[in-house]
C-alpha positions as CSV (number, residue, x, y, z in Angstrom):
1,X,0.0,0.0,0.0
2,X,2.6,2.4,0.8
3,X,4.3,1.5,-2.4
4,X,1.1,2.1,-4.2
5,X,0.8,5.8,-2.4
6,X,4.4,7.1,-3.3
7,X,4.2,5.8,-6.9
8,X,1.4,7.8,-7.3
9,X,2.5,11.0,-5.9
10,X,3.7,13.0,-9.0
11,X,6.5,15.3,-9.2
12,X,5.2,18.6,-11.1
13,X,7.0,21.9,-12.3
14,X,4.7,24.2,-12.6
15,X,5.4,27.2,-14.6
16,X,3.6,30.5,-14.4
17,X,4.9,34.6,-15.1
18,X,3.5,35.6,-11.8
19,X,3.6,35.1,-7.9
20,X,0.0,34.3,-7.1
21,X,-0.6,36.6,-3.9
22,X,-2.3,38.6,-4.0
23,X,-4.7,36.1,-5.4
24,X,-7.1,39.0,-7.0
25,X,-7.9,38.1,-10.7
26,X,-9.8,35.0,-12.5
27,X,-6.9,33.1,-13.2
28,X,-4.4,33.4,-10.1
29,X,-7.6,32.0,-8.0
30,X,-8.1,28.9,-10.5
31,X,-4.4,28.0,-9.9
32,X,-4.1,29.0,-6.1
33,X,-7.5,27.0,-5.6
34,X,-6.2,24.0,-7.9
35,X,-2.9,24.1,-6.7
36,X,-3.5,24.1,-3.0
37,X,-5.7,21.1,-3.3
38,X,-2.7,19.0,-5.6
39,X,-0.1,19.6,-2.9
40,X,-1.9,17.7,-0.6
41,X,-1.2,14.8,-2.3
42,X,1.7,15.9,-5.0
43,X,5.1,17.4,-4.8
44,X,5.1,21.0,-6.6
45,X,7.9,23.2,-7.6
46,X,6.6,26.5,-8.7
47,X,9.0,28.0,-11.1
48,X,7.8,31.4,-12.3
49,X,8.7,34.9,-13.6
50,X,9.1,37.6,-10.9
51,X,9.5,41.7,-12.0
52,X,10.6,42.4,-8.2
53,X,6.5,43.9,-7.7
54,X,6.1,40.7,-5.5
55,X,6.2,41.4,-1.4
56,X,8.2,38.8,0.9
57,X,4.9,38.3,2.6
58,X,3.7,37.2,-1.3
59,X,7.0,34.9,-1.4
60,X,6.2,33.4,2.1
61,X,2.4,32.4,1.2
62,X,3.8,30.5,-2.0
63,X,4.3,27.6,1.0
64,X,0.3,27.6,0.4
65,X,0.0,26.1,-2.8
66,X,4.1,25.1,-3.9
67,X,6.4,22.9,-2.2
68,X,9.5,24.4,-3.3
69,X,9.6,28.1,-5.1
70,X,11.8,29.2,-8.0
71,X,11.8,32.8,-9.4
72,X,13.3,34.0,-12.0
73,X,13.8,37.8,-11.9
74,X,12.3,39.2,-14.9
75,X,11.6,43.3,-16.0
76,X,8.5,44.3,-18.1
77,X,7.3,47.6,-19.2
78,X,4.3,49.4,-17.4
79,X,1.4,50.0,-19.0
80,X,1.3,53.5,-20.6
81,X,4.8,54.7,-20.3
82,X,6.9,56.1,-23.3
83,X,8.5,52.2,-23.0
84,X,5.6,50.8,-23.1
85,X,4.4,52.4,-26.9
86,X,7.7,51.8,-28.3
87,X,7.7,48.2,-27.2
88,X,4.4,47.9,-29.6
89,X,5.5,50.0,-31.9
90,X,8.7,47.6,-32.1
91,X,6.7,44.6,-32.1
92,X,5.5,44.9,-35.4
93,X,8.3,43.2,-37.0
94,X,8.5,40.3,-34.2
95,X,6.9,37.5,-35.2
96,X,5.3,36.2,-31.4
97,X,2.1,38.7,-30.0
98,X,3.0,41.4,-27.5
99,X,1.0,39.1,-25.1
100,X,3.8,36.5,-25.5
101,X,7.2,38.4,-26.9
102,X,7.0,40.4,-22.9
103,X,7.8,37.1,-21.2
104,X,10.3,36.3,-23.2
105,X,13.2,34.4,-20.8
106,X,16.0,33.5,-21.6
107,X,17.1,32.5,-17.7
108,X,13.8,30.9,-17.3
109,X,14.6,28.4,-20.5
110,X,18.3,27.5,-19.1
111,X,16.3,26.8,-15.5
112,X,13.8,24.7,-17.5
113,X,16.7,22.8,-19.3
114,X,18.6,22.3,-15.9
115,X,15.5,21.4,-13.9
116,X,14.9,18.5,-16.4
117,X,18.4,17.0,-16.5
118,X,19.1,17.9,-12.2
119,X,16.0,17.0,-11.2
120,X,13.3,13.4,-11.4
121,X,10.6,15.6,-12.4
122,X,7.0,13.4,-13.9
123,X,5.7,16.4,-15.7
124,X,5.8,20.1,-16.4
125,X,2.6,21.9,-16.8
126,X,2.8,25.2,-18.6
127,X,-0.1,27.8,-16.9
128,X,-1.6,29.6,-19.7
129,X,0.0,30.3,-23.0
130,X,2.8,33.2,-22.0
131,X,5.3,30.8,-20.4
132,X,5.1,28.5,-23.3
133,X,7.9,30.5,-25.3
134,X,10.4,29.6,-22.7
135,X,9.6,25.5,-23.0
136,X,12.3,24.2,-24.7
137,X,10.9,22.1,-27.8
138,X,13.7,19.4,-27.0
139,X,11.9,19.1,-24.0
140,X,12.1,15.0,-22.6
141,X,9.8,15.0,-19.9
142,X,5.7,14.7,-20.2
143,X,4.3,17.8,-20.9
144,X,0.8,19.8,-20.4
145,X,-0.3,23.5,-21.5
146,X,-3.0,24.2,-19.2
147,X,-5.0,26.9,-21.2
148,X,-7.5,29.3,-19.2
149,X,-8.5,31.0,-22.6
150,X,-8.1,30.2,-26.2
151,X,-5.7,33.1,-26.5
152,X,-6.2,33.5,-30.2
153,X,-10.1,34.3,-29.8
154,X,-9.9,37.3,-26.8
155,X,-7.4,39.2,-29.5
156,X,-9.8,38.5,-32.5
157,X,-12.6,40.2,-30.5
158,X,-10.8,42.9,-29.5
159,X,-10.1,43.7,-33.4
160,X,-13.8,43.2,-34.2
161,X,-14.8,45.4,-32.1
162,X,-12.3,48.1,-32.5
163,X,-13.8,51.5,-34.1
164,X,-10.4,53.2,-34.5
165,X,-8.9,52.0,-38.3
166,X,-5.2,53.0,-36.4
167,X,-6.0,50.4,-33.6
168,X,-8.1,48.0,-35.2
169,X,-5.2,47.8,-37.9
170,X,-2.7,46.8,-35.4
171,X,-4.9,44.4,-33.7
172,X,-5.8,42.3,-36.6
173,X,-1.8,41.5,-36.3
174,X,-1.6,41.0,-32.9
175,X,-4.7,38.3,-33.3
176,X,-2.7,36.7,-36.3
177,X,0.4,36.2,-34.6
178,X,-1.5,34.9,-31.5
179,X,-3.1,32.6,-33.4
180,X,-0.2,30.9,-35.4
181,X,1.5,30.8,-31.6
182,X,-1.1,29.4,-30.3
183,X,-1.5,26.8,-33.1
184,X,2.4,25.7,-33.3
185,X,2.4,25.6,-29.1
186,X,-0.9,23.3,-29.2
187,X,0.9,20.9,-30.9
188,X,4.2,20.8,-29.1
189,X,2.8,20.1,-26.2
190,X,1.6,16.5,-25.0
191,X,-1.8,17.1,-23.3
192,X,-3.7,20.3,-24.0
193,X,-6.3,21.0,-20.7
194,X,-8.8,24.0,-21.5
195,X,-11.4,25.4,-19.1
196,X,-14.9,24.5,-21.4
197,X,-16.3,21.9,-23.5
198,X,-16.1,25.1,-26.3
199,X,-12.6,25.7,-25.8
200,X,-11.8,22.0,-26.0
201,X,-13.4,21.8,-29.5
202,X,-12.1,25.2,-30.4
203,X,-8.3,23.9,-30.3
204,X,-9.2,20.5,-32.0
205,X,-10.7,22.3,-35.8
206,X,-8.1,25.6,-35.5
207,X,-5.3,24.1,-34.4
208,X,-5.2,20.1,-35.1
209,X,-4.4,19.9,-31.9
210,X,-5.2,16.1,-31.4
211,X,-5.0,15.1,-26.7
212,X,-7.1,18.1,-25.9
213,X,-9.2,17.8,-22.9
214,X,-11.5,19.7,-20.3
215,X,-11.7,20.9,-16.6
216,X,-15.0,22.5,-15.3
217,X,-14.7,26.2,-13.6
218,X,-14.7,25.3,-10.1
219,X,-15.5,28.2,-6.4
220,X,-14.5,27.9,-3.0
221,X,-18.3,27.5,-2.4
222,X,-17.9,27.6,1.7
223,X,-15.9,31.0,0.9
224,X,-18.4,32.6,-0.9
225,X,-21.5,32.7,1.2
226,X,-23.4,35.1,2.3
227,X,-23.3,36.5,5.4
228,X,-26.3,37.3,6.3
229,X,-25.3,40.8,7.8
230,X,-25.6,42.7,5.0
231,X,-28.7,43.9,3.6
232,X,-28.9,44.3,-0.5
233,X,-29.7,47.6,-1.3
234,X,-32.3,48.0,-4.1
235,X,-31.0,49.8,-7.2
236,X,-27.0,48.7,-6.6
237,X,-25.4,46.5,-9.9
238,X,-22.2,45.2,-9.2
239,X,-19.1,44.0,-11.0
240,X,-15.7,42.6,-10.4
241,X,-12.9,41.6,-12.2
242,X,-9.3,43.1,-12.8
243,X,-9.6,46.3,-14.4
244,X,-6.8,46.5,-16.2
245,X,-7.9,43.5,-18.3
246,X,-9.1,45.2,-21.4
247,X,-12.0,43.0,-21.8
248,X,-13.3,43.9,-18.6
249,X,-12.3,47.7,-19.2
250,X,-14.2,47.5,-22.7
251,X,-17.6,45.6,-21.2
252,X,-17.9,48.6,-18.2
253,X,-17.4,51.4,-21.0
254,X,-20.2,49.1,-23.2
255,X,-22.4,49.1,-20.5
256,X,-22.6,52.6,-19.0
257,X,-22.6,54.2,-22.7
258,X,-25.3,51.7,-24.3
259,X,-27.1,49.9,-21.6
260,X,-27.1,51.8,-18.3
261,X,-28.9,54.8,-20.3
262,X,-31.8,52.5,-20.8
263,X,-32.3,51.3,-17.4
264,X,-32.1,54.8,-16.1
265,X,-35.3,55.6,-18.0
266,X,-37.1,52.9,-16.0
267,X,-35.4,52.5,-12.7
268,X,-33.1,56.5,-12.0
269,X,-31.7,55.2,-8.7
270,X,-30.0,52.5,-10.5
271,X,-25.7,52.8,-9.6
272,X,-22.8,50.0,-11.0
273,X,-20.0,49.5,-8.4
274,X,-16.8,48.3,-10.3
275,X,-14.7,45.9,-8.1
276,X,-11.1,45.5,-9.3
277,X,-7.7,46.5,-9.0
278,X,-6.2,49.0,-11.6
279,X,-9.1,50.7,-13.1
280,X,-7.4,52.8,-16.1
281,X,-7.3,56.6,-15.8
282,X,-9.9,57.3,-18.2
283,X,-12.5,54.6,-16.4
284,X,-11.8,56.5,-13.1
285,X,-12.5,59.8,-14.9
286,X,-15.8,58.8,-15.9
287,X,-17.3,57.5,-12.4
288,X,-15.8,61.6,-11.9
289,X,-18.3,62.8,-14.8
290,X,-21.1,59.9,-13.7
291,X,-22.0,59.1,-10.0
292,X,-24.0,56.0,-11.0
293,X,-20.8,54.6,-11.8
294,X,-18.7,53.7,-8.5
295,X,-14.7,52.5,-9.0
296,X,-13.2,50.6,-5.5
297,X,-10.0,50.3,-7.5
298,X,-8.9,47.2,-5.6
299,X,-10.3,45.7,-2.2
300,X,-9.0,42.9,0.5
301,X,-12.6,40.6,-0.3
302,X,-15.1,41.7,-3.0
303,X,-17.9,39.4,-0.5
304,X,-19.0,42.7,1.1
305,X,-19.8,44.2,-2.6
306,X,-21.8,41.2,-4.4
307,X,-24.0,40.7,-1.2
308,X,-24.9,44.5,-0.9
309,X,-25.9,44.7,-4.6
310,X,-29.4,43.4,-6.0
311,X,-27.9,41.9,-9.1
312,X,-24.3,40.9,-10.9
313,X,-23.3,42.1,-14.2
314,X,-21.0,40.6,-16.6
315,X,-21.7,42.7,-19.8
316,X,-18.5,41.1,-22.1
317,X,-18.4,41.6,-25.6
318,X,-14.6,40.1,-25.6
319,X,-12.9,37.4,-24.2
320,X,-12.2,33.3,-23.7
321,X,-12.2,30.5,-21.4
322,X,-14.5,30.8,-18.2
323,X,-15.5,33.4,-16.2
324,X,-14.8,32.4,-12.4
325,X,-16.9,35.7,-11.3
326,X,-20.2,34.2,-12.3
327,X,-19.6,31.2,-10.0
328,X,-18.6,33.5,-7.2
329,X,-21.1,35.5,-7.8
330,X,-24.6,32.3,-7.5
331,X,-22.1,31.2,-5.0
332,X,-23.4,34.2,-3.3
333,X,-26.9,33.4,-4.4
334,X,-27.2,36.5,-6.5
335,X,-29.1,37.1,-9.8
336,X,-26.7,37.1,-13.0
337,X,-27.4,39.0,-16.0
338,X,-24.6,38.2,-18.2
339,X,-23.8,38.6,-22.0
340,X,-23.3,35.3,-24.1
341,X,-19.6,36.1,-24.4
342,X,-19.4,36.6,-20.8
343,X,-21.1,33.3,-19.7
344,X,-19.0,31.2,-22.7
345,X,-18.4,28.0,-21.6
346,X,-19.9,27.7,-18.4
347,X,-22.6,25.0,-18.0
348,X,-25.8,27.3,-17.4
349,X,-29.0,27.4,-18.8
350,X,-30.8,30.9,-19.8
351,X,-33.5,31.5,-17.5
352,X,-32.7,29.2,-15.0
353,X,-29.4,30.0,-13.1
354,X,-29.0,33.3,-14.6
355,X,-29.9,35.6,-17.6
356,X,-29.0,35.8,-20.9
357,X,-28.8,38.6,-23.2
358,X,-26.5,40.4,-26.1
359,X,-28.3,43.3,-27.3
360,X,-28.0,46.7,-25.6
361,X,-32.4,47.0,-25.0
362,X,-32.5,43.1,-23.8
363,X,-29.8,43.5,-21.1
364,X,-31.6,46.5,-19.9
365,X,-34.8,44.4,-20.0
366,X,-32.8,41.3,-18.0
367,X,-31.5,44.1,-15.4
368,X,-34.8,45.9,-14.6
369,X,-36.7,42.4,-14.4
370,X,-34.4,41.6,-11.1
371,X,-34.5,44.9,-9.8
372,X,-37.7,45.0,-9.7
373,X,-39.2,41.9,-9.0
374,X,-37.5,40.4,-6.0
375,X,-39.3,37.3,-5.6
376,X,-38.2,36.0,-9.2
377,X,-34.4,37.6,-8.5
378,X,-34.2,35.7,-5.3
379,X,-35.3,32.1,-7.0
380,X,-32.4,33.0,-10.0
381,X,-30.0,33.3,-6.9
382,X,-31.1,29.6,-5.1
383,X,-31.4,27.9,-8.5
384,X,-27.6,29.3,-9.1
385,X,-26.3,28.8,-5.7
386,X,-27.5,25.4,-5.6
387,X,-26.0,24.2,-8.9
388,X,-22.2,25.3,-8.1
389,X,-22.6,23.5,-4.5
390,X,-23.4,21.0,-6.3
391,X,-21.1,20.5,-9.1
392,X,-18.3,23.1,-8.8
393,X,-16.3,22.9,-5.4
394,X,-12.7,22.7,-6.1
395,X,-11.9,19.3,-5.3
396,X,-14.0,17.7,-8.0
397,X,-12.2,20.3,-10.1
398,X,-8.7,19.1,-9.1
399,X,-9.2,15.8,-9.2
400,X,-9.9,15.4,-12.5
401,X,-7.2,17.7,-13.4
402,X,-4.8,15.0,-11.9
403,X,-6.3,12.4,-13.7
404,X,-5.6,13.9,-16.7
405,X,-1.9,15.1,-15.9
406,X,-1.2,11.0,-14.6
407,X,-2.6,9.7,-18.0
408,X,-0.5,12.1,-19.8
409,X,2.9,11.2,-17.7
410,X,1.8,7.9,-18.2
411,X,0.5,7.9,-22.0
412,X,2.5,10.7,-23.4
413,X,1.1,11.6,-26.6
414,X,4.1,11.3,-29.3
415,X,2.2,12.6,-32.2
416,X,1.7,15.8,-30.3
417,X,6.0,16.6,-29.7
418,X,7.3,14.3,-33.3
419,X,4.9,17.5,-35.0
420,X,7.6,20.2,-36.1
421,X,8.2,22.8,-33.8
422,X,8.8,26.5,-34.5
423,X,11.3,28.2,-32.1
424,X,9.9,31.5,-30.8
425,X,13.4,32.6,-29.0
């Protein structure tokens, strides 16, 4: 039996671009949730990209979800900054994306390549798409790219969706050269694991990706509860998400110029508190102009926020894989009024764990219908709250993650690495 138990225990390096703490953004909580629930069985080393914004109280709660930490110290432009635009501008004659060509390692690859040969690792799983350039294609050991988004498509909707020709111009590359990445990485790699049934399929037709599999969205469903203590106050909408996720930047500017005019005609007292950390200048300029539009800029727990409001908003018009708010969100038995972009992938049904809706008058319709009738808001919220208890706690999640990542170190896929590679370095 013992025997059995240490044979079984895998040895996994993990690579990532980013500390996880603070764990405030969709996927840092999938992989601090995931991750914490492997190492109670499974050996981790956590080998990741660090640009020295990381505290040594971040460093120390790595022991939560990694058994041994590596980082590799790495300097990337901020946002904005006179660097920043000639790094684009530069760009256009590299052949990876921006998204990719900014964590861009050299040190990490040699770490890679002395891990493998130093150390009696069972697999490496890459954590979504950007630390894929640094995999050596000569790699030897079972491999997995664990893909929270199919990259490719957030970039394509961002072009589609782009007014300005200047923009929209240089988008429409950026989404080509995401795609072909994406594509050649898809099939270096042994196992592909994506987030939806959608995504899965997605990466089979585009890419010819051939082992591709799925993992449901899980929540810490005893976490996200409500307390009881606060009392939802009537007119309130409420969203969360990192702000400086374009996506999410784009769907708030979507909302309050197309939608939130049309529920003001009906319900006035209506307000949208935006939960997130680095909302961009101009966003924070217009909750300035607007006062029905409330920025927290980051906070310690977003709990406080969803259980005040009446109703959750997720108004996406872009982005890919799964959107962990709308769990945590009928975790905390609250109506959802989402876009179908914003609930892709998730395993809901319109009308009975939340509400549909694309066009700019029918979200407005989806929104006034919870705020004002309570009775039907408050069965959306139990329907939704009782579904993720149900199916979506972590464990389940993690478990069959690791079923997955033992079949692959056991049943690598040949096909997948004899394909030629193209090296991004």
């Amino acid at each position: 039996m013992q025997r059995h138990l240490r044979d079984s225990r895998l040895r996994i390096l993990w690579l990532k671009t980013e500390l996880l703490h603070p764990v405030d953004k969709g996927g840092k909580i999938r992989t601090y949730n995931m991750l914490k629930e492997l190492k109670r069985d499974h050996h981790v080393t956590y080998l990741t990209l660090d640009d020295g914004s990381a505290s040594a109280e971040d460093r120390k709660n790595a022991s939560e979800y990694c058994h041994e930490l590596v980082c590799i110290p790495h300097t990337r432009r901020e946002k904005f900054t006179p660097g920043f635009y000639v790094e684009l501008l530069l760009n256009l004659i590299s052949r990876q994306p921006y998204a990719i060509k900014k964590y861009e390692s050299p040190a990490m690859r040699r770490e890679i390549l002395e891990r493998e040969q130093n150390s009696s690792f069972d697999l490496l799983v890459c954590d979504f798409l950007a630390p894929a350039a640094n995999v050596p294609s000569s790699l030897n050991m079972a491999a997995v790219l664990f893909q929270h988004n199919v990259e490719a498509m957030i970039w394509k909707r961002h072009y589609e969706v782009q007014s300005n020709p200047i923009k929209k111009g240089y988008l429409y590359g950026q989404w080509r050269k995401m795609r072909r990445f994406e594509r050649d990485m898809c099939r270096q790699f042994d196992c592909i694991i994506g987030v939806s049934a959608e995504d899965r399929e997605q990466m089979k037709k585009e890419y010819g990706a051939e082992a591709v599999v799925d993992v449901p969205t899980g929540v810490d469903t005893e976490f996200f509860r409500p307390s009881g203590k606060i009392e939802a106050s009537p007119y309130d909408l409420v969203f969360t998400g990192s702000m400086d996720w374009l996506p999410n930047d784009d769907a708030i500017r979507y909302f309050m110029r197309e939608i939130m005019p049309l529920i003001k005609k009906r319900t006035p007292a209506v307000t949208l508190t935006v939960v997130g950390r680095n909302p961009t200048p101009a966003l924070v300029d217009l909750s300035k102009e607007d006062p029905s539009l409330i920025i927290t800029g980051r906070v310690d727990d977003v709990r406080p926020y969803i259980e005040r409001a009446s109703a959750y908003i997720v108004p996406l018009r872009i982005g890919g894989g799964t959107r962990l708010k709308i769990f945590e969100a009928m975790a905390m038995e609250k109506a959802v009024v989402s876009t179908t972009v914003g609930a892709e992938g998730l395993p809901l049904t319109n009308g009975v764990e939340l509400l549909l809706a694309d066009e700019p008058p029918a979200f407005a319709d989806a929104v006034v219908r919870v705020l004002i009738d309570n009775a039907y808001a408050f069965k959306l919220g139990q329907r939704a709250a009782a579904t993720v208890r149900k199916n979506n706690g972590w464990r389940q999640v993690t478990e069959r993650f690791i079923s997955i990542c033992t079949n692959t170190k056991s049943h690598p896929q040949i096909t997948q690495k004899s394909v030629q590679s193209v090296d991004y370095a």
